[in-house]
C-alpha positions, -999 to 999 in steps of 0.1 A, spaced: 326 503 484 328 539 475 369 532 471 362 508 449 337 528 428 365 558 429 388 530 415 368 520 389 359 554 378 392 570 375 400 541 354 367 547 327 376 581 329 414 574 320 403 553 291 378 584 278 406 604 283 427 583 258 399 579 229 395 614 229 432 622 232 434 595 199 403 613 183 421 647 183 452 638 170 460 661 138 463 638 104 503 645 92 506 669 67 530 667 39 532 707 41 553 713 67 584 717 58 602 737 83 631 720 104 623 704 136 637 724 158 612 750 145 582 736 150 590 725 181 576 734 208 550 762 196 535 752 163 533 718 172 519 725 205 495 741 187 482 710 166 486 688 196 472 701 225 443 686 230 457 654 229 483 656 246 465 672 272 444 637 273 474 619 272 488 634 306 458 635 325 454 596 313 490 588 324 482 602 359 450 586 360 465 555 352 498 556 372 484 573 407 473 540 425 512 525 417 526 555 426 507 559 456 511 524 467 550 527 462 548 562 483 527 541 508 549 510 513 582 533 513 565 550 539 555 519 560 586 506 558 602 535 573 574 533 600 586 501 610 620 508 613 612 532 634 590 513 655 615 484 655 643 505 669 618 519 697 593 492 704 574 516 732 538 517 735 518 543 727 548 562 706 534 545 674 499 544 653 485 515 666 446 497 658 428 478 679 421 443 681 390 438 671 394 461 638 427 442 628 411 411 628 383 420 606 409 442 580 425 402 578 392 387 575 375 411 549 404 435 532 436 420 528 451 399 504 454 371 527 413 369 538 402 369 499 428 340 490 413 321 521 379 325 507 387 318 470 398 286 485 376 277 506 343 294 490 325 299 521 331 334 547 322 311 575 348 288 567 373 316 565 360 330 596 384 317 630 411 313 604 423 346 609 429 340 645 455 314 637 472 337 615 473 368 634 491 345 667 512 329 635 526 364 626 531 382 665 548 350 673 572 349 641 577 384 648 566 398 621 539 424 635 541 439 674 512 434 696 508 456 729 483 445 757 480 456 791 498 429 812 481 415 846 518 408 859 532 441 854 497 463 854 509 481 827 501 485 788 538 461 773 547 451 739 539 414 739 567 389 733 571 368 708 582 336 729 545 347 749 529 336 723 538 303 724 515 298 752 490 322 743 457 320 725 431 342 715 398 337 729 369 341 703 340 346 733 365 379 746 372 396 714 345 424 727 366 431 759 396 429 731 409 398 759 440 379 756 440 349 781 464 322 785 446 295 801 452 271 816 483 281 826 473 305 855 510 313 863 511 330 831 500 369 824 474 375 808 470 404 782 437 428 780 432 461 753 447 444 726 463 468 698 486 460 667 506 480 653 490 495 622 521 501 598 531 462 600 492 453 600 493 467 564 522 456 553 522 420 564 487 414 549 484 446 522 445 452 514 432 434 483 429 454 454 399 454 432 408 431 409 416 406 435 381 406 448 366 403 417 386 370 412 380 361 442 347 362 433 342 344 400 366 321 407 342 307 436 310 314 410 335 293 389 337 267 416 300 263 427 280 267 394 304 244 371 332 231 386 320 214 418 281 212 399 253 220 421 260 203 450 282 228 460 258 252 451 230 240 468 249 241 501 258 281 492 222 283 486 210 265 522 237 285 538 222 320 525 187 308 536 203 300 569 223 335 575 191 355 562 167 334 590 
């Protein structure tokens, strides 16, 4: 919430910054007669400070979030390389279970499409744990556990998951079982690791929330009538009893 707010208010703030940097622009006067090159930079700078001034601080307003988020996914993607090359536990950042599975539930990209599909949390809720076994076993993120065959903390492989499911009742204990095939390890103190976490599902930006949003208002007040939103309704009463 309060990245969101930040979000929003650098954005009003770039926008003040652009009125005002329009307001104080200097009317051209027919007076000036000198050459270019002589008004430039001094004289002009003179007229035109105060809106240029604006005008920068708007363009960096404006262009931090892209250029942060190019900085960022350069510098994931040179995390991953690194990992890639040297897949060893505990060398790399990695988050825990429990905490990846809520970022793909409520923050990425991937968890608000769900739900501007579906129009219901719970019905997005379980999803997640198909897609996080969809991605470790494609390959595309590395999960470590500890292993009960080798009694060690192992990066799980992706053939492993295969045979492998998350259990919903043991997410607490962060437990990985395999049943029921008992010949198979089992995994425990589940952790991904956090520079593919982000960059397989990338957080949702504000403005994807907020269509997530009215696009399920959309949905439930006129597009499916009030059916749909009576069940939101009985399902609110239900969560709040």
């Amino acid at each position: 919430m309060v990245k969101t707010l930040w979000k929003l208010a650098r954005w009003l703030v770039g926008i003040g910054l652009l009125i005002i940097g329009a307001r104080n622009v200097p009317e051209p006067s027919s007076t000036i007669e000198q050459p270019w090159r002589d008004i430039i930079p001094w004289a002009w700078l003179e007229a035109n400070w105060i809106a240029l001034a604006c005008f920068v601080l708007a363009a960096v307003l404006f262009l931090y979030s892209p250029l942060k988020w190019w900085i960022d996914r350069q510098s994931t993607k040179d995390v991953t390389r690194r990992i890639r090359a040297n897949p060893i536990p505990e060398t790399f950042h990695e988050t825990d279970i429990v905490e990846a599975l809520r970022y793909l539930l409520k923050e990425s990209v991937w968890g608000w499409r769900q739900y501007a599909r579906l129009n219901f949390w719970q019905m997005v809720d379980g999803l997640h744990l198909s897609e996080m076994k969809r991605a470790a076993s494609a390959g595309e993120i590395l999960v470590t556990g500890f292993s009960s065959r080798e009694g060690k903390t192992v990066v799980i492989e992706r053939r492993l998951w295969h045979g492998l499911e998350i259990d919903p009742a043991t997410l607490d204990a962060r437990f990985l079982r395999s049943a029921p095939y008992l010949h198979k390890p089992t995994f425990s103190e589940l952790a991904v690791a956090s520079a593919e976490l982000r960059q397989v599902w990338p957080p949702a930006s504000f403005p994807q929330r907020i269509w997530s949003r009215l696009w399920v208002w959309v949905k439930t007040t006129s597009w499916f009538g009030s059916t749909l939103l009576e069940d939101r309704r009985r399902q609110r009463r239900k969560d709040a009893g």
